[in-house]
KESERO-326910 format. One record per residue (C-alpha): residue number from 1; residue in one letter; z, y, x. Coordinates in Angstrom, 2 decimals. Layout:
r num: NUM, residu: A, c3: Z, c2: Y, c1: X
...
END
This chain:
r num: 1, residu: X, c3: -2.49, c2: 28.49, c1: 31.27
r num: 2, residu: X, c3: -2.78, c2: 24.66, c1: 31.59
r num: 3, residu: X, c3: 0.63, c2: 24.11, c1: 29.88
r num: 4, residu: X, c3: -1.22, c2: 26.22, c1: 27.14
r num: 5, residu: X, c3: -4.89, c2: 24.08, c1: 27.48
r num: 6, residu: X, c3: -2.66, c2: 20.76, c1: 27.25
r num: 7, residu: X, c3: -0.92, c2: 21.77, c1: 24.14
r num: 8, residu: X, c3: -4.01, c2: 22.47, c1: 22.42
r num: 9, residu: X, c3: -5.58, c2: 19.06, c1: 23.90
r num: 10, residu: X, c3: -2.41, c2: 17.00, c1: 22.27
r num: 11, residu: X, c3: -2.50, c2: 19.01, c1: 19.37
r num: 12, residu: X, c3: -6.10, c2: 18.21, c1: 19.08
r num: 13, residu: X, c3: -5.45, c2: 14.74, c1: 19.27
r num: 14, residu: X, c3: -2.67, c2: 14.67, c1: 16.95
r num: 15, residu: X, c3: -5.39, c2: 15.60, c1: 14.51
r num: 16, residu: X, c3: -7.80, c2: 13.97, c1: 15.27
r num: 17, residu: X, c3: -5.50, c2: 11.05, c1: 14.90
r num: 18, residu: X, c3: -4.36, c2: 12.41, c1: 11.14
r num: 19, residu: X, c3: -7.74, c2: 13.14, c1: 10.17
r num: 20, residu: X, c3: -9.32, c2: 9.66, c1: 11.37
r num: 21, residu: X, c3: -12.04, c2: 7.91, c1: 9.66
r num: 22, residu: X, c3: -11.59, c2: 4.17, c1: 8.94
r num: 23, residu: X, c3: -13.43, c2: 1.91, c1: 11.90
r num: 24, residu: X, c3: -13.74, c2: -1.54, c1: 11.27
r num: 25, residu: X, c3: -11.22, c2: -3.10, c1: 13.46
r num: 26, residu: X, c3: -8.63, c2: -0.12, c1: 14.23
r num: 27, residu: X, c3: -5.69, c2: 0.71, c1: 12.04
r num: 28, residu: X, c3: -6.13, c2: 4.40, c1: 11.22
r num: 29, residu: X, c3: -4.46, c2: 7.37, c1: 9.19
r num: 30, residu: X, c3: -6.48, c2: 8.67, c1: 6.84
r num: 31, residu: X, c3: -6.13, c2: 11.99, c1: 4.70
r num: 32, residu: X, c3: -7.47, c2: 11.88, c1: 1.13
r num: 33, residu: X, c3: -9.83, c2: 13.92, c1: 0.90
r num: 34, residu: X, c3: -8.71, c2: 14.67, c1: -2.99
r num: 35, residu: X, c3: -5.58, c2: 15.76, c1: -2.02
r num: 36, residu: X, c3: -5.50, c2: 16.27, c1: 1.74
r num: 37, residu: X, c3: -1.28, c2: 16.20, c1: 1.46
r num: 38, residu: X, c3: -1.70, c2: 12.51, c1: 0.88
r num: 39, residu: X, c3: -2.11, c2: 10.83, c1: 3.99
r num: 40, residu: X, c3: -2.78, c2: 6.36, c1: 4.47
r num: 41, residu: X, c3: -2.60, c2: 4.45, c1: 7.12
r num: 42, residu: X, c3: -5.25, c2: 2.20, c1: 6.81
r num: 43, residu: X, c3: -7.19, c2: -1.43, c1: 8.17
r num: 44, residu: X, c3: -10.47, c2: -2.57, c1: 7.92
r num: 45, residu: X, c3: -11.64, c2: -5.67, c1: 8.77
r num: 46, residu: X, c3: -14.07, c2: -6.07, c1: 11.69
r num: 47, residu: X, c3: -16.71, c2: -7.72, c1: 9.44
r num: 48, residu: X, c3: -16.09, c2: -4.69, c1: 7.17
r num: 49, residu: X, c3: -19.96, c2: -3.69, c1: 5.42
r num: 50, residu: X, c3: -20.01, c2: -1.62, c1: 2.64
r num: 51, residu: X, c3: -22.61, c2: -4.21, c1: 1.14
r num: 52, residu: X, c3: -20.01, c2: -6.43, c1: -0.25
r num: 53, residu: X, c3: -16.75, c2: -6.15, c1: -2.45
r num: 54, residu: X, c3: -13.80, c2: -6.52, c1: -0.38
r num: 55, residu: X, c3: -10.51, c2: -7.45, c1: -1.50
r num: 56, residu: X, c3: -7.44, c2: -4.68, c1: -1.35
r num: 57, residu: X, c3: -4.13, c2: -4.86, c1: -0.27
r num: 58, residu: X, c3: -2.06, c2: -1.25, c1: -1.41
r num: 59, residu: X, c3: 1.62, c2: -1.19, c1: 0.14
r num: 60, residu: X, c3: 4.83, c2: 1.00, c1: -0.15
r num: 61, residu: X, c3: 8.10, c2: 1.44, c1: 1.51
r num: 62, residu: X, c3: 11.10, c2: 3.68, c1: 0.47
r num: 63, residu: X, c3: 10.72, c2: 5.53, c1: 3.43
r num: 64, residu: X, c3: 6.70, c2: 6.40, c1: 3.85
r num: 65, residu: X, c3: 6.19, c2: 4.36, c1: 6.07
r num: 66, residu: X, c3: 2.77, c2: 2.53, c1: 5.14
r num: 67, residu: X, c3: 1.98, c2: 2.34, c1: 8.61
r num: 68, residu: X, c3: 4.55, c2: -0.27, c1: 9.46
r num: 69, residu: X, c3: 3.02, c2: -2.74, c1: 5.81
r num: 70, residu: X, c3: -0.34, c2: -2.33, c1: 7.82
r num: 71, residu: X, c3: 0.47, c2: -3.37, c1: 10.97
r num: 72, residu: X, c3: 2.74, c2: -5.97, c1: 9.36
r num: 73, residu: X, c3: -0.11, c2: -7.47, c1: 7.86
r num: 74, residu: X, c3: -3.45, c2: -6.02, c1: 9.30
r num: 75, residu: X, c3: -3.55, c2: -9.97, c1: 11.29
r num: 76, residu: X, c3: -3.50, c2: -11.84, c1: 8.30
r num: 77, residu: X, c3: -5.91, c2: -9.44, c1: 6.04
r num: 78, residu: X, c3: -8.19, c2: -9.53, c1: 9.29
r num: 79, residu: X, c3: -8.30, c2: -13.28, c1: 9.20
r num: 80, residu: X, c3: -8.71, c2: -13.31, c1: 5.37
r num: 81, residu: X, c3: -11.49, c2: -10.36, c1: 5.22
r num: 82, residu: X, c3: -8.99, c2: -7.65, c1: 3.29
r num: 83, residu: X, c3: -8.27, c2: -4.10, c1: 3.52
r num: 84, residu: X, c3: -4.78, c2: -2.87, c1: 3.62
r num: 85, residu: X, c3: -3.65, c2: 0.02, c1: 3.23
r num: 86, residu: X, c3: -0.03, c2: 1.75, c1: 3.21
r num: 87, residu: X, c3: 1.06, c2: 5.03, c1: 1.92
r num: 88, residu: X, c3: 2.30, c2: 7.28, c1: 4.11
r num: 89, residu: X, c3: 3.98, c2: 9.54, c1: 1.20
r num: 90, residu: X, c3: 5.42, c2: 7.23, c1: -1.43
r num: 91, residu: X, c3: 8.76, c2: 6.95, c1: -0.63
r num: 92, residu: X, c3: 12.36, c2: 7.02, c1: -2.91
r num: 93, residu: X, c3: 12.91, c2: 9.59, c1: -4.89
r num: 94, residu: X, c3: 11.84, c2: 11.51, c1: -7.88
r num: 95, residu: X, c3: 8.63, c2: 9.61, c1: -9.43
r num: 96, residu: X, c3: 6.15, c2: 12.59, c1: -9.39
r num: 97, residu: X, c3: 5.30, c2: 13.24, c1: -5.60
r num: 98, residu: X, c3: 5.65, c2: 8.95, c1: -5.87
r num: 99, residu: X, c3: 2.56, c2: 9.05, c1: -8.38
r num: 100, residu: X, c3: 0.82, c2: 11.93, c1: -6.87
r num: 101, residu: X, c3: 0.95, c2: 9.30, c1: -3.85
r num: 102, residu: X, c3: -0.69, c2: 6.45, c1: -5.65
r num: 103, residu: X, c3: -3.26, c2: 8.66, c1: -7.61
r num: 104, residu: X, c3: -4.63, c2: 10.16, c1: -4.37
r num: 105, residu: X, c3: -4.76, c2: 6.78, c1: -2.62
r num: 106, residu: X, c3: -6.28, c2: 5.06, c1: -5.49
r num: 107, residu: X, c3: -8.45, c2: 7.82, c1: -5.83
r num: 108, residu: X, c3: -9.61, c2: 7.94, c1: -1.36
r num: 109, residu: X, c3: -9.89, c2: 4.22, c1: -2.03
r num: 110, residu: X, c3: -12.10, c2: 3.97, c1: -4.74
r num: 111, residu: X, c3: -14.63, c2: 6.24, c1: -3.35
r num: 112, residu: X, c3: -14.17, c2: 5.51, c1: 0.80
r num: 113, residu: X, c3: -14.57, c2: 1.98, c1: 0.31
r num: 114, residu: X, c3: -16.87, c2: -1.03, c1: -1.63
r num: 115, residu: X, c3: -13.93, c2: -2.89, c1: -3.38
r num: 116, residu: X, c3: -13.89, c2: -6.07, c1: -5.95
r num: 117, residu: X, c3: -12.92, c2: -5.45, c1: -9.63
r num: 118, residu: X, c3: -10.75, c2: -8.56, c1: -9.54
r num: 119, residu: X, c3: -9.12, c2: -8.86, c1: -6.08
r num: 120, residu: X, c3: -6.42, c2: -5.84, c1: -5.66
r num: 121, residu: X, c3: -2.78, c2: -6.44, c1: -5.27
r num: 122, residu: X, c3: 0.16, c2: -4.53, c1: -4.45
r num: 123, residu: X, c3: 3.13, c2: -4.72, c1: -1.75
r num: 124, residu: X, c3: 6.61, c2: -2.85, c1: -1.45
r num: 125, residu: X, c3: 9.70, c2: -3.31, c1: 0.12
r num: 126, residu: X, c3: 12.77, c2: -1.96, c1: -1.86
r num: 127, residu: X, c3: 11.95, c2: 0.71, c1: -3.72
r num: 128, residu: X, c3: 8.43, c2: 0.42, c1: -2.59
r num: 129, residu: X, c3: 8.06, c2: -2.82, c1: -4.31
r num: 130, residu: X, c3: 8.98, c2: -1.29, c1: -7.81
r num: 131, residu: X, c3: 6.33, c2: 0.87, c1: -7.16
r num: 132, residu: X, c3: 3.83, c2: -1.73, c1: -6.51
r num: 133, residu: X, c3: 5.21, c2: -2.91, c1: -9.79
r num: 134, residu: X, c3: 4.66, c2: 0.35, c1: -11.19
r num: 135, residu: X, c3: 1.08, c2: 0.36, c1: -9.80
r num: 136, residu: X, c3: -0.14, c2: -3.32, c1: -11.60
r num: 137, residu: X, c3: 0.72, c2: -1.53, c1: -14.71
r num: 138, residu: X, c3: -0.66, c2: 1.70, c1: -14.42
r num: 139, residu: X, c3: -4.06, c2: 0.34, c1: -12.77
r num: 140, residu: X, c3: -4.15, c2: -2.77, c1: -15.21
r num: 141, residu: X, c3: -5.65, c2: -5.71, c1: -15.23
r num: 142, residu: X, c3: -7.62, c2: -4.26, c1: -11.68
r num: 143, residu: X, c3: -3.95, c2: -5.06, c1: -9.81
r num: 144, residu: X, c3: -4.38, c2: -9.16, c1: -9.39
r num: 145, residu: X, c3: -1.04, c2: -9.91, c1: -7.98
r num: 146, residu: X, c3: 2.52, c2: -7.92, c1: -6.28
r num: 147, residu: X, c3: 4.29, c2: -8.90, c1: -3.60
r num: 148, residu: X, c3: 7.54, c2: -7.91, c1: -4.19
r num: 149, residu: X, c3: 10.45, c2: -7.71, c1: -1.50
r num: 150, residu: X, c3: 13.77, c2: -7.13, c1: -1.52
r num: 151, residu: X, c3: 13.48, c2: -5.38, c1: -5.42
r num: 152, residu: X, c3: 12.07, c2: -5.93, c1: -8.51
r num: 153, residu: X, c3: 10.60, c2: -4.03, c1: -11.54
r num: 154, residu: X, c3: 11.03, c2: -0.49, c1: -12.39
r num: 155, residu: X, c3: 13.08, c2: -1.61, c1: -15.30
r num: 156, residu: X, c3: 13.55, c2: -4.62, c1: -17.83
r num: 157, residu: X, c3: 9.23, c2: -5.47, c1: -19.20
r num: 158, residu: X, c3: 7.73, c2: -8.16, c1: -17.74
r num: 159, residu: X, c3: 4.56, c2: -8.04, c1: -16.14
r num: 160, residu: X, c3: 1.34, c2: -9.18, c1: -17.75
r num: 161, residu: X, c3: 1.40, c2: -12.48, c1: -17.72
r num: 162, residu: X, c3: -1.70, c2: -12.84, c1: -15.78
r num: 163, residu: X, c3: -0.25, c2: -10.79, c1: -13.02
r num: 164, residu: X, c3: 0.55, c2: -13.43, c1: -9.95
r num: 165, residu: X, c3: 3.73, c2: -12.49, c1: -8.78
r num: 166, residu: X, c3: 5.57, c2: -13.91, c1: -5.03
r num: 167, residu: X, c3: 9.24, c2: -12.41, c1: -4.95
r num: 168, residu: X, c3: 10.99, c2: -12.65, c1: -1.57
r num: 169, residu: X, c3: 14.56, c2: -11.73, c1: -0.73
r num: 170, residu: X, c3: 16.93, c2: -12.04, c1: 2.01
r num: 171, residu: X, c3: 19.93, c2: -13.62, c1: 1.13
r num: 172, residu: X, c3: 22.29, c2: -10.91, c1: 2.39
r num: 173, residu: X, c3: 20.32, c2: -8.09, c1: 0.31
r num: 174, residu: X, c3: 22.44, c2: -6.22, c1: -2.04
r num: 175, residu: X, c3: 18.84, c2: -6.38, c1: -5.06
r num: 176, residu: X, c3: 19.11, c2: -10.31, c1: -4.40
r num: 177, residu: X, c3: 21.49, c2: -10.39, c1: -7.46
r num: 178, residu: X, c3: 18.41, c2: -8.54, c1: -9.45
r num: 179, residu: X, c3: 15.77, c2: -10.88, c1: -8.21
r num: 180, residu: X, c3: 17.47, c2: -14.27, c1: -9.19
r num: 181, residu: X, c3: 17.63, c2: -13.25, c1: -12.80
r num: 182, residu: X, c3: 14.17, c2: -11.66, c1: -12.23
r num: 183, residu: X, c3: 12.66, c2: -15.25, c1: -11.23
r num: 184, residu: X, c3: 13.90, c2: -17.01, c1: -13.74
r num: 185, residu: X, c3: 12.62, c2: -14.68, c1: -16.44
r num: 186, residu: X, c3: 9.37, c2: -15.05, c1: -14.68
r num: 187, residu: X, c3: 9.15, c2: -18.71, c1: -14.85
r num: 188, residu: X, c3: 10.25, c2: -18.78, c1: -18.17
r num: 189, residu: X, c3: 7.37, c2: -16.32, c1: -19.65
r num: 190, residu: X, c3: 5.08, c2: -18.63, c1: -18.00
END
């Protein structure tokens, strides 16, 4: 009976962990609530008031692992007064579970939280960062800026020009050869 009571306390608690609400100050996963398959992980700052407009920080990894983005850079969006938030669904593959991903975050974001029109930007690693690509041209001209790493766009456009735009790469990465080329167009379309 108490191996039965414990279960049901940890599975509790795994729950309770899924189904979290965002707290100032704690990195939490969140379930949308428009599509309750789409899970975040998710940071608010500890001066977080819904009162004001707070910048946005939306990240992706090829693997659905959103968590690690936020905990990556939950320090530096603490000391700067930003949300972040990761996906904890987008990962490689075939691009509609990867926009049923971004529409239910964009969608849980929108309505959970009090964001500015003019300060959201996008993150991705690999295949993550082409969808961060992806996403400043789908939510257009609300995306202010992608951090790319490691890969670049979904294919041969160029951003908007008013889209800010840091590459990084490790010199040993197999999509450095895509990035070079990928910097230099940049510069040269201004």
């Amino acid at each position: 009976m108490r191996t039965i009571a414990a279960l049901l306390v940890l599975v509790g608690a795994a729950s309770a962990a899924v189904a979290a609400e965002p707290t100032p100050g704690e990195q939490v996963e969140v379930v949308c609530k428009v599509n309750t398959e789409q899970r975040y992980s998710c940071y608010l700052p500890k001066a977080y008031d819904p009162a004001k407009k707070w910048p946005i920080l939306y990240c992706f990894s090829p693997n659905a692992n959103g968590d690690t983005f936020v905990q990556r850079y939950k320090a530096v969006c603490e000391e700067r007064g930003w949300i972040v938030v990761g996906s904890m669904n987008s990962k490689n593959g075939p691009w509609a579970p990867i926009k049923a991903a971004i529409d239910a975050l964009w969608a849980d974001t929108e309505e959970r939280f009090s964001l500015s029109e003019t300060m959201r930007y996008t993150s991705g690693f690999s295949g993550g960062s082409r969808v961060s690509f992806a996403v400043s041209k789908s939510h257009a001209p609300r995306i202010a800026g992608v951090i790319g790493i490691g890969a670049g766009l979904d294919d041969a456009t160029m951003p908007r020009k008013e889209l800010a735009v840091y590459l990084m790469c490790g010199d040993g990465d197999f999509n450095k050869r895509e990035l070079d080329p990928l910097e230099k167009r940049l510069e040269k379309a201004g």
